[in-house]
TIDRENNU-915728 format. One record per residue: residue number from 0; y, z, x of N, C-alpha, C in turn. Coordinates in nm, 2 decimals. Each point is the difference from the previous one (the first is absolute). Layout:
<r num="NUM" n_y="Y" n_z="Z" n_x="X" ca_y="Y" ca_z="Z" ca_x="X" c_y="Y" c_z="Z" c_x="X"/>
...
end
This chain:
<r num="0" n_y="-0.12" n_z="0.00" n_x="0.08" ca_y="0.12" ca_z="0.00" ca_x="-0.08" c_y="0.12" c_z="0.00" c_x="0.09"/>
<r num="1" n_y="0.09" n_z="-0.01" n_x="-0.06" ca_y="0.15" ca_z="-0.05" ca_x="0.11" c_y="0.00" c_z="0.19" c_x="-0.03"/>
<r num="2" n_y="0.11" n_z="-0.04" n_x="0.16" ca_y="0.05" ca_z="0.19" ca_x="0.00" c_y="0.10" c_z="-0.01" c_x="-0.09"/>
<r num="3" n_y="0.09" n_z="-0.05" n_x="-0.03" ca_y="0.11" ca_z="0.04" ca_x="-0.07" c_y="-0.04" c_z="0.00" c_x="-0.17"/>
<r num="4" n_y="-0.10" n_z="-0.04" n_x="-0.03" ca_y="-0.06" ca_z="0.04" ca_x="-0.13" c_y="-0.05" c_z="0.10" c_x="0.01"/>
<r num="5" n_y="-0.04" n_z="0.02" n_x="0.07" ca_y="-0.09" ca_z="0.18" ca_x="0.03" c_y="0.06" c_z="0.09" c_x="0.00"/>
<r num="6" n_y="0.09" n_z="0.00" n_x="0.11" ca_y="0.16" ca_z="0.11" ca_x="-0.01" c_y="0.04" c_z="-0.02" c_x="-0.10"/>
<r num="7" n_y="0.03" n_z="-0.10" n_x="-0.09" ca_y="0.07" ca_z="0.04" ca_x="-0.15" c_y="-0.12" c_z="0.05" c_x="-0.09"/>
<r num="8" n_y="-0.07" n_z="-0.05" n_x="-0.04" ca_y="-0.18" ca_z="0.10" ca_x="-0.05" c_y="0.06" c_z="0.12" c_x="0.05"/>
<r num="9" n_y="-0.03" n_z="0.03" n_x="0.13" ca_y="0.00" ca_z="0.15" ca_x="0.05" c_y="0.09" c_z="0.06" c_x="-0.08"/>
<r num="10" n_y="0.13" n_z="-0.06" n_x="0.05" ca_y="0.12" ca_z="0.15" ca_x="-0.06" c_y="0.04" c_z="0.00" c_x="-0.14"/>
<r num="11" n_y="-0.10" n_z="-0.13" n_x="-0.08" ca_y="0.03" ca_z="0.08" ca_x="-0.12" c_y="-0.10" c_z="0.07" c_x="-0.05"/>
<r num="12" n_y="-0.13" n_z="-0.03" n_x="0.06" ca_y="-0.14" ca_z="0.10" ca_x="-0.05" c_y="0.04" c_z="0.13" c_x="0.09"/>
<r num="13" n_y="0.06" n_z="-0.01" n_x="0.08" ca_y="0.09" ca_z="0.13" ca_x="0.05" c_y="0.07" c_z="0.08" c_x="-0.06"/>
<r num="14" n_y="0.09" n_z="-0.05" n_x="-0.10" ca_y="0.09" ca_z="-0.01" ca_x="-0.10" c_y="-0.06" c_z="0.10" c_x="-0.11"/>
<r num="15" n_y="-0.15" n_z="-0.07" n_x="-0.02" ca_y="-0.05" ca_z="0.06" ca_x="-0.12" c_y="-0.11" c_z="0.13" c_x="0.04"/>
<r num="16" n_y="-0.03" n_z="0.00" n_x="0.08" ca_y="-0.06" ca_z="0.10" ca_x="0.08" c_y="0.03" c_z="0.13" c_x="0.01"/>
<r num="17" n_y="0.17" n_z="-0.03" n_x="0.05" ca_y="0.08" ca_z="0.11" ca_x="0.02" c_y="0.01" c_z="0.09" c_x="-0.16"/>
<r num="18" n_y="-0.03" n_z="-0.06" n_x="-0.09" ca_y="0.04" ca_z="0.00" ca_x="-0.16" c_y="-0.11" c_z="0.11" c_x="-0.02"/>
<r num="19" n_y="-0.16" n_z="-0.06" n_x="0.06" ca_y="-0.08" ca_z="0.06" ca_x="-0.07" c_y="-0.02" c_z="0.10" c_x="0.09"/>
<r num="20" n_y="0.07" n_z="0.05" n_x="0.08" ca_y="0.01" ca_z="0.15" ca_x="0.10" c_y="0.07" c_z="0.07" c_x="-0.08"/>
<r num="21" n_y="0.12" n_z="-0.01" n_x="-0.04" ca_y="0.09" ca_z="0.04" ca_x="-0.08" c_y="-0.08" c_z="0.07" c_x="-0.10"/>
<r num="22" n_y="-0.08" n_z="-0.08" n_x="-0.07" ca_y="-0.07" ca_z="0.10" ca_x="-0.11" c_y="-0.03" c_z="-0.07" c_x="-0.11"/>
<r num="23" n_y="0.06" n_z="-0.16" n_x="0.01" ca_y="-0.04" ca_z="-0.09" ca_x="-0.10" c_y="-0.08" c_z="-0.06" c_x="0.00"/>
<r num="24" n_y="-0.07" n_z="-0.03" n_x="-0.15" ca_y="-0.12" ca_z="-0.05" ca_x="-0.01" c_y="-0.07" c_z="-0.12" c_x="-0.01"/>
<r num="25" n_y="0.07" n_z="-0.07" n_x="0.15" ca_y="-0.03" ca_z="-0.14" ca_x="0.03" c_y="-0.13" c_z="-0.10" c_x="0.07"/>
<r num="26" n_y="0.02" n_z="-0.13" n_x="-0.03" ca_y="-0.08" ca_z="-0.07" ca_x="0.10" c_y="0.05" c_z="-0.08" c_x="0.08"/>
<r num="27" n_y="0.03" n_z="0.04" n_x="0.12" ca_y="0.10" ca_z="-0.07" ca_x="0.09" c_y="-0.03" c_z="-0.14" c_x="0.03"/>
<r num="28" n_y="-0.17" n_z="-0.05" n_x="0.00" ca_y="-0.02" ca_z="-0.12" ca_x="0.03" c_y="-0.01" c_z="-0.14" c_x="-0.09"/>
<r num="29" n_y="0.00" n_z="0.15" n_x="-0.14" ca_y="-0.02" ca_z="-0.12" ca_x="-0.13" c_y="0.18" c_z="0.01" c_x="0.01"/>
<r num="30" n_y="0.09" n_z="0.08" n_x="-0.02" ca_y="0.10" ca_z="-0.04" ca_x="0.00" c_y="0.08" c_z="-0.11" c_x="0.10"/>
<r num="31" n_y="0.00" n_z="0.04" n_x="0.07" ca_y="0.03" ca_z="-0.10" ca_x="0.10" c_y="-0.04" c_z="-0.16" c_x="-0.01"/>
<r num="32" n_y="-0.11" n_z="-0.03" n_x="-0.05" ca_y="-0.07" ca_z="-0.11" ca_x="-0.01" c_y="0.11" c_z="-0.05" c_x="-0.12"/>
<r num="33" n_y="-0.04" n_z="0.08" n_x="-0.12" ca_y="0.11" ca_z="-0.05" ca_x="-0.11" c_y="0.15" c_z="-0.03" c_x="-0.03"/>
<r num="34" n_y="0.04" n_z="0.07" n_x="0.17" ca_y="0.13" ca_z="-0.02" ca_x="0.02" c_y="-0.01" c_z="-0.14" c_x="0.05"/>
<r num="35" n_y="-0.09" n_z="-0.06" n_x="0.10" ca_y="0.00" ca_z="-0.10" ca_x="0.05" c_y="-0.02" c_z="-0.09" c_x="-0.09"/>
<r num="36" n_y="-0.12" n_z="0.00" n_x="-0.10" ca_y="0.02" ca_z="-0.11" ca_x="-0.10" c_y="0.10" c_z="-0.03" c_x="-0.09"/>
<r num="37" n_y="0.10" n_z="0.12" n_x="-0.06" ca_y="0.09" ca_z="-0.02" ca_x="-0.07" c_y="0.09" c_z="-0.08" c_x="0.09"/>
<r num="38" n_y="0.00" n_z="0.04" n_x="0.12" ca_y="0.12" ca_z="-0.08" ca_x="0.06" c_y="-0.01" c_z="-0.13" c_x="0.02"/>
<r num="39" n_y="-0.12" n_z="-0.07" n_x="0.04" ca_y="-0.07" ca_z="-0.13" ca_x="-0.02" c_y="0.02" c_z="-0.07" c_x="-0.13"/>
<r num="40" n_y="-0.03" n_z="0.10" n_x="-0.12" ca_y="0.00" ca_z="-0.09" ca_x="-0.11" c_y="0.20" c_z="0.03" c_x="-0.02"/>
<r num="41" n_y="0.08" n_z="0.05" n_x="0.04" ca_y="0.13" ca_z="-0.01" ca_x="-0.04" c_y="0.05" c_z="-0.10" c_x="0.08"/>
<r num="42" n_y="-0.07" n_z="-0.03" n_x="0.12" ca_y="0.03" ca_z="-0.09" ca_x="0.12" c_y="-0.02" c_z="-0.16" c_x="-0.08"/>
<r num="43" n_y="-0.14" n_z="0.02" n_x="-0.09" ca_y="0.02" ca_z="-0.13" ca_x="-0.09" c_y="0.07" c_z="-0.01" c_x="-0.12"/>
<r num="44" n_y="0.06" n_z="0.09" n_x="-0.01" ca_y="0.11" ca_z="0.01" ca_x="-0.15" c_y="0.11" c_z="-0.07" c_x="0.04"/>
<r num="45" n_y="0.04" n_z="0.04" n_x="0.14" ca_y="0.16" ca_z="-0.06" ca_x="0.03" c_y="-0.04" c_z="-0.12" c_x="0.04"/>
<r num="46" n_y="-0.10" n_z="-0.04" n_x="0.08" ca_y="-0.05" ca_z="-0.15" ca_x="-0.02" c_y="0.00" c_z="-0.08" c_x="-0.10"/>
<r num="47" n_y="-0.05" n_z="0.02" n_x="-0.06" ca_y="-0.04" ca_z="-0.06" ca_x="-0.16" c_y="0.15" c_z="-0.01" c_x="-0.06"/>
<r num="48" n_y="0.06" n_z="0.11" n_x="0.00" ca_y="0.16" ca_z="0.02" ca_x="-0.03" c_y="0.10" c_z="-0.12" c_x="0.08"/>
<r num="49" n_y="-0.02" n_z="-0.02" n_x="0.10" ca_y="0.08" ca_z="-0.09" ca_x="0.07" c_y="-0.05" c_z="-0.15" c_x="-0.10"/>
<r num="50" n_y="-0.12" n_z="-0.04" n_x="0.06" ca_y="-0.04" ca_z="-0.06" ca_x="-0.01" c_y="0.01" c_z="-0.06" c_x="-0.16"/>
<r num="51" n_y="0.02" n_z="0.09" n_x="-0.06" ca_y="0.05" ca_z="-0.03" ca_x="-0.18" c_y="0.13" c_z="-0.06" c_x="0.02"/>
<r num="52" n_y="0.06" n_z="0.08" n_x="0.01" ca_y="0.15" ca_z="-0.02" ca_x="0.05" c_y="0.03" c_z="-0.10" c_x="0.07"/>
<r num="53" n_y="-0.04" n_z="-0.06" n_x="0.10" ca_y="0.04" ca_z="-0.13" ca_x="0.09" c_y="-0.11" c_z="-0.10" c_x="-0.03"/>
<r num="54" n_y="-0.07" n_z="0.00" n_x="-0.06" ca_y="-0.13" ca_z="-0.15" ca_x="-0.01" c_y="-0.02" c_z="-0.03" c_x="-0.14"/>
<r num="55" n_y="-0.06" n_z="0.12" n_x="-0.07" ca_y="-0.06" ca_z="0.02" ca_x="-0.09" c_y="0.08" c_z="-0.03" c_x="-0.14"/>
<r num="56" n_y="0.09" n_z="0.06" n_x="-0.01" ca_y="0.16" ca_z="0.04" ca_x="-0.10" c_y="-0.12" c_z="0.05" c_x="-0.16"/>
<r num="57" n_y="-0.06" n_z="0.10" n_x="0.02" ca_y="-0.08" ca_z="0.09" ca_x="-0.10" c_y="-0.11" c_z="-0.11" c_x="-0.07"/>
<r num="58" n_y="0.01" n_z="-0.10" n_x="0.10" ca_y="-0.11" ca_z="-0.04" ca_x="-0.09" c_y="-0.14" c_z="0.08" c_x="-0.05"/>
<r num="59" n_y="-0.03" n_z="0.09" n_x="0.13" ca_y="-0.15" ca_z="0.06" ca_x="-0.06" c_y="0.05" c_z="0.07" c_x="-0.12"/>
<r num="60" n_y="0.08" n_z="0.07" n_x="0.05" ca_y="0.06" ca_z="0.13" ca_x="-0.18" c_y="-0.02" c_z="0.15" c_x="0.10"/>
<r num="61" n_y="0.02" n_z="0.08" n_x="-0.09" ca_y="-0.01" ca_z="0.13" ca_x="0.03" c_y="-0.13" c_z="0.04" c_x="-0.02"/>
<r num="62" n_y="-0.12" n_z="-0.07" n_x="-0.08" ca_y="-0.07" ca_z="0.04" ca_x="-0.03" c_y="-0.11" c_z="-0.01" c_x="0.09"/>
<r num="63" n_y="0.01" n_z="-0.07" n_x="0.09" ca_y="-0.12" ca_z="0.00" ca_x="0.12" c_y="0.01" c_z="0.14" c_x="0.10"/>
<r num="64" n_y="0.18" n_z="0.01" n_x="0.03" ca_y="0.01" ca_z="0.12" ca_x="0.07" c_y="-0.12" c_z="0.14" c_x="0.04"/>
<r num="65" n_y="0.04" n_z="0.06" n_x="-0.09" ca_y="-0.13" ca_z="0.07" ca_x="0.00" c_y="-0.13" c_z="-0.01" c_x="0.07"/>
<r num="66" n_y="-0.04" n_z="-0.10" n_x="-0.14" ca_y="-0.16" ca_z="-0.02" ca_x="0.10" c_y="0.00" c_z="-0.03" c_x="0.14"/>
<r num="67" n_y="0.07" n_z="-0.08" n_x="0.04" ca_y="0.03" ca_z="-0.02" ca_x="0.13" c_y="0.02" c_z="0.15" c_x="0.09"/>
<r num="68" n_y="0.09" n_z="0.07" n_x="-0.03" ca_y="0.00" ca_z="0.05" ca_x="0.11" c_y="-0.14" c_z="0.14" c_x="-0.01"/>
<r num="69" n_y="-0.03" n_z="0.01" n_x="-0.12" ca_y="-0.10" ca_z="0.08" ca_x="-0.04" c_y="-0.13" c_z="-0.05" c_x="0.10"/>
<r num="70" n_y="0.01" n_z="-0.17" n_x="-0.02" ca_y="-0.13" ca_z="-0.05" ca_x="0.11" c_y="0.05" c_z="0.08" c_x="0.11"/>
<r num="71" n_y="0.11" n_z="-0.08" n_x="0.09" ca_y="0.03" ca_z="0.02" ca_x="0.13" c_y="-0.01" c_z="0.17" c_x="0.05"/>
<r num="72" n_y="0.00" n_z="0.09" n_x="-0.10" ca_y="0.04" ca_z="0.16" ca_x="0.02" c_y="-0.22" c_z="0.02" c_x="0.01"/>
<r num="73" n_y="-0.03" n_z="-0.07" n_x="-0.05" ca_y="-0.16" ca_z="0.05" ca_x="-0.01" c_y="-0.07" c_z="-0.08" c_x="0.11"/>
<r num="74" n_y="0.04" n_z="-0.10" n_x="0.04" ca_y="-0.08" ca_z="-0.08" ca_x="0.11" c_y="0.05" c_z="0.11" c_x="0.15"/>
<r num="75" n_y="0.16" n_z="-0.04" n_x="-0.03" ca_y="0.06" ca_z="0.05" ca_x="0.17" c_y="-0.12" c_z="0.22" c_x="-0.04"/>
<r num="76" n_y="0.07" n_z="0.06" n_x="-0.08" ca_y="-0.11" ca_z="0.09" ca_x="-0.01" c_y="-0.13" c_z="0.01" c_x="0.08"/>
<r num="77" n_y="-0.09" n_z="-0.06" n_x="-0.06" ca_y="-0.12" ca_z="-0.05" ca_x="0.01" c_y="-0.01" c_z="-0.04" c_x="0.16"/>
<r num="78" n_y="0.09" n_z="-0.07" n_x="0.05" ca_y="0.01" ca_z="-0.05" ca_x="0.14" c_y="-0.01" c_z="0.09" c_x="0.10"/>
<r num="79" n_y="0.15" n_z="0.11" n_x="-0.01" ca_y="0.01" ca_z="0.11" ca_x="0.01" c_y="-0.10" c_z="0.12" c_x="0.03"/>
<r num="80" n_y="-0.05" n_z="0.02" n_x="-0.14" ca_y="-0.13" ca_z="0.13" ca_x="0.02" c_y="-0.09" c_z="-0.07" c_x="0.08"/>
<r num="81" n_y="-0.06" n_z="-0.15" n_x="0.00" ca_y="-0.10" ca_z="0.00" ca_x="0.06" c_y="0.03" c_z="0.01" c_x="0.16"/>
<r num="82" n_y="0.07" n_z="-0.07" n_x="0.03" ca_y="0.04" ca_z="0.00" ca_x="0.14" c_y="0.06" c_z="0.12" c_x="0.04"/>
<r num="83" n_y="0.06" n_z="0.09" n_x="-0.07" ca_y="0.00" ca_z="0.14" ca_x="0.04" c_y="-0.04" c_z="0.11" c_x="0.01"/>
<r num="84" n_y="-0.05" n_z="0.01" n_x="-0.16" ca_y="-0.07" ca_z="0.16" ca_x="-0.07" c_y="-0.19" c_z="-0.02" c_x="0.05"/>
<r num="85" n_y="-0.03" n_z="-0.09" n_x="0.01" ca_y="-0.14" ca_z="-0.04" ca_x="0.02" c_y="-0.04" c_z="0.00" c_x="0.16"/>
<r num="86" n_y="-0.06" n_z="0.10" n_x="0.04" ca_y="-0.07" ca_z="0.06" ca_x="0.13" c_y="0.13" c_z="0.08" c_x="0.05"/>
<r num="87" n_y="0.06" n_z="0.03" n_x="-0.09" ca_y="0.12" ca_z="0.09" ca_x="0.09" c_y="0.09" c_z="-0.04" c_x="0.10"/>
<r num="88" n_y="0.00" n_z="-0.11" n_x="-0.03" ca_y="0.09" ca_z="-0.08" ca_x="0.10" c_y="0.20" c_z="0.10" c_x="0.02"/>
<r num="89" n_y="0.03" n_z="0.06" n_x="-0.12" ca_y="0.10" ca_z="0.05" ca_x="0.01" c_y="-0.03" c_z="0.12" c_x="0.10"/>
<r num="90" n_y="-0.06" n_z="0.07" n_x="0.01" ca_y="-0.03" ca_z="0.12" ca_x="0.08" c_y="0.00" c_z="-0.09" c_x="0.10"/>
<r num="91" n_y="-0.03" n_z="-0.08" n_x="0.10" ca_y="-0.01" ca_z="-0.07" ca_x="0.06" c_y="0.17" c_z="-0.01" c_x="0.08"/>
<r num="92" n_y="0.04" n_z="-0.09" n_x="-0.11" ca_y="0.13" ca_z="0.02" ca_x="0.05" c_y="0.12" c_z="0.13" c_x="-0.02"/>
<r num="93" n_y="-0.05" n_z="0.07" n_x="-0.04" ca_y="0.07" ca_z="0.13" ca_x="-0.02" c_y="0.01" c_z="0.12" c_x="0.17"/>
<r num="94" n_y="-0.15" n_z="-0.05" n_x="0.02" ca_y="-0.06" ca_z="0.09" ca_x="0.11" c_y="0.10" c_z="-0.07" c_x="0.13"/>
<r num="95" n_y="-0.01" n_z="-0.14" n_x="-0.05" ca_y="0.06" ca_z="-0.10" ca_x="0.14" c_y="0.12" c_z="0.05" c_x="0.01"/>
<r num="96" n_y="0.13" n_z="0.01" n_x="-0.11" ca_y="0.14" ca_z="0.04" ca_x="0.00" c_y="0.01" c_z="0.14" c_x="0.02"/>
<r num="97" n_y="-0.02" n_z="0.09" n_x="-0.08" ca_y="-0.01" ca_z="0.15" ca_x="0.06" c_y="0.03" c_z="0.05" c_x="0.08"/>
<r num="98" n_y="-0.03" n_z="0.01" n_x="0.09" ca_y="0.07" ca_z="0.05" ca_x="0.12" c_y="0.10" c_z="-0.10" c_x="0.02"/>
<r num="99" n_y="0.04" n_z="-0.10" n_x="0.00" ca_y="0.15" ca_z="-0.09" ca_x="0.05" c_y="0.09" c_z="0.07" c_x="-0.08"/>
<r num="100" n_y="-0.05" n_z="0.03" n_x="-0.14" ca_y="0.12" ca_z="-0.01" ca_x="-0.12" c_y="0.04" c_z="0.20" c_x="0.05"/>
<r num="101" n_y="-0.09" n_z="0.08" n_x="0.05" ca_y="0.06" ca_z="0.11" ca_x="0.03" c_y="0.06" c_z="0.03" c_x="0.12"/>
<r num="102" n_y="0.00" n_z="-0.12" n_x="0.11" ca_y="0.14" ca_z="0.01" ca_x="0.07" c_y="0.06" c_z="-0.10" c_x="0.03"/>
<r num="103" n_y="0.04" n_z="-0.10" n_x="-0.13" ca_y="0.10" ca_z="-0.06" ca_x="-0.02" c_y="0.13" c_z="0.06" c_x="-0.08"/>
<r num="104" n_y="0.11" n_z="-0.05" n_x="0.11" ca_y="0.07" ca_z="0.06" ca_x="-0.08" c_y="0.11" c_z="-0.02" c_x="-0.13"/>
<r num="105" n_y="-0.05" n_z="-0.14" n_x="0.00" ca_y="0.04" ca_z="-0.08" ca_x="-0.12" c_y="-0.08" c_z="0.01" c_x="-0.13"/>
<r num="106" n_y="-0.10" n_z="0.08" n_x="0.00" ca_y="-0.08" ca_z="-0.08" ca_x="-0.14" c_y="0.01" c_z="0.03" c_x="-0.09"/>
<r num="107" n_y="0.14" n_z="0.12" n_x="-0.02" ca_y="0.05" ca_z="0.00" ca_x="-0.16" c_y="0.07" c_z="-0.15" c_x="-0.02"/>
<r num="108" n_y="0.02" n_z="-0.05" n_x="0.07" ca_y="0.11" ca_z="-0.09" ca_x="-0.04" c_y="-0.18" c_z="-0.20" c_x="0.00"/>
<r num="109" n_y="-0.04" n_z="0.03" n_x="0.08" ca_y="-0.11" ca_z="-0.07" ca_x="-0.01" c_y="-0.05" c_z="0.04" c_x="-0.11"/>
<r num="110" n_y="-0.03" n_z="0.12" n_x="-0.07" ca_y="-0.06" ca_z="0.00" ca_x="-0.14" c_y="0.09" c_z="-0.07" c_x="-0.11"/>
<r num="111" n_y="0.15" n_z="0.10" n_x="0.00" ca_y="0.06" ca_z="-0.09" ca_x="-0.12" c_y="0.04" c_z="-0.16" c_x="0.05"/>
<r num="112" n_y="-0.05" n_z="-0.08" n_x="0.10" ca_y="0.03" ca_z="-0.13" ca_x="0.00" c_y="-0.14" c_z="-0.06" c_x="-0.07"/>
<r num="113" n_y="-0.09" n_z="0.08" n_x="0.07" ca_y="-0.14" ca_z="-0.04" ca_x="-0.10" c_y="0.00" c_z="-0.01" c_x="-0.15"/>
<r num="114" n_y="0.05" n_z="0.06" n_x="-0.05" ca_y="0.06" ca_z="0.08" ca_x="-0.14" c_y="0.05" c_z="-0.10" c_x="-0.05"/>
<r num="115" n_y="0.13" n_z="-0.02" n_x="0.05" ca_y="0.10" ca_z="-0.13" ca_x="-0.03" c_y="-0.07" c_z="-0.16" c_x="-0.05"/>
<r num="116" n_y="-0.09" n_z="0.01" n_x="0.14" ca_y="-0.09" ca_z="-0.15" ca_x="0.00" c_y="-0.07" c_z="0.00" c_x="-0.14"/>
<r num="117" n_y="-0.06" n_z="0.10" n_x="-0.03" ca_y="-0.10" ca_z="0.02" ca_x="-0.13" c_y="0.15" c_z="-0.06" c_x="-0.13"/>
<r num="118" n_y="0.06" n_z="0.09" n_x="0.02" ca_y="0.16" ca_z="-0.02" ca_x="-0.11" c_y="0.08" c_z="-0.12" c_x="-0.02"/>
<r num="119" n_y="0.00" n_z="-0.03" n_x="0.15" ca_y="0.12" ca_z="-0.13" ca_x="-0.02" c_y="-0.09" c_z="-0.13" c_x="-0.10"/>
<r num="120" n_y="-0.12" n_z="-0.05" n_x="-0.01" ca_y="0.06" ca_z="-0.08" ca_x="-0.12" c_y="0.04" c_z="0.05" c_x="-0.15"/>
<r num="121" n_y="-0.03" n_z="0.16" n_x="-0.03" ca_y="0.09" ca_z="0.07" ca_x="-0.13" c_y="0.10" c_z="-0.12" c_x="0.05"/>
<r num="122" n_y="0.05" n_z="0.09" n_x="0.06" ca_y="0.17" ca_z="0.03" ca_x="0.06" c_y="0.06" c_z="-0.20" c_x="-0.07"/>
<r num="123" n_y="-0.07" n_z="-0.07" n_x="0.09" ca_y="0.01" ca_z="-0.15" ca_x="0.01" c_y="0.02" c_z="-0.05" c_x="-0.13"/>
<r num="124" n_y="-0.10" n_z="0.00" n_x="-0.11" ca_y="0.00" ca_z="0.01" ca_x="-0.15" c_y="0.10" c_z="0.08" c_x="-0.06"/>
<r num="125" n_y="0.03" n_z="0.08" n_x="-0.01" ca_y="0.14" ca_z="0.10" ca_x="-0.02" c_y="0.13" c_z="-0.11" c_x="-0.01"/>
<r num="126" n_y="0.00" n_z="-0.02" n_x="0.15" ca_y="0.14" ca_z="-0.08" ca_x="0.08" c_y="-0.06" c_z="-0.18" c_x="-0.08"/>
<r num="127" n_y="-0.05" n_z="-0.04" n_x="0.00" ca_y="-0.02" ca_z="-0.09" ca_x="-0.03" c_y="-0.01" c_z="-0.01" c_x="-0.21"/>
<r num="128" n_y="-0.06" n_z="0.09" n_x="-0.02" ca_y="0.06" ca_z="0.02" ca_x="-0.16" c_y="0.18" c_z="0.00" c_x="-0.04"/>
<r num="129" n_y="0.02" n_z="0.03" n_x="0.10" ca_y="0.15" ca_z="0.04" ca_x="-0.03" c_y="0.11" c_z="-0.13" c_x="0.02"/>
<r num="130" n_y="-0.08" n_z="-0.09" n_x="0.09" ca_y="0.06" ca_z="-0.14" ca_x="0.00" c_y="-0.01" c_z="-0.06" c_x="-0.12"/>
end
């Protein structure tokens, strides 16, 4: 896997981690995964959204929307757990970062950019609704 997917994986299943020390009653790896698929399938919402907008002019309708991204949120998923949640490959990369991320001295700010990356296509759809 590329490192810089890993380090983002890492500090957000880091992210969620930290949560279920805290005392909450989480799954850091199913979370994380679902963060990654949502972001994938919102990655094809502003796609599809451009792409309406400059090619298309609504011909599909609003009514495909959905299904569409409901596919893309269950495949990228699906993609996700297997190549992640399946033989523990997250522990894997958890064990690898660990010791870096406890003496680095940037990785609050590496986490909330991780964070961000999950967020910015919200954000993008937001800004682009508003055009």
């Amino acid at each position: 896997m590329n490192k810089r997917f890993e380090y983002l994986f890492f500090n957000v299943y880091n992210w969620y981690y930290k949560m279920k020390l805290s005392g909450r009653n989480v799954d850091p790896g199913m979370l994380t995964v679902s963060a990654f698929a949502i972001c994938c399938s919102m990655w094809g919402l502003v796609i599809y959204a451009f792409c309406d907008r400059l090619f298309i002019h609504h011909y599909l309708g609003q009514k495909i929307l959905a299904p569409i991204v409901i596919i893309v949120w269950v495949i990228s998923y699906y993609l996700f757990s297997n190549a992640l949640l399946d033989n523990y490959k997250y522990l894997d990369i958890y064990n690898k970062y660990k010791e870096y991320a406890a003496t680095n001295a940037k990785a609050k700010r590496d986490t909330l950019l991780s964070i961000l990356f999950l967020v910015l296509p919200v954000i993008v759809m937001v800004i682009y609704a508003w055009i």
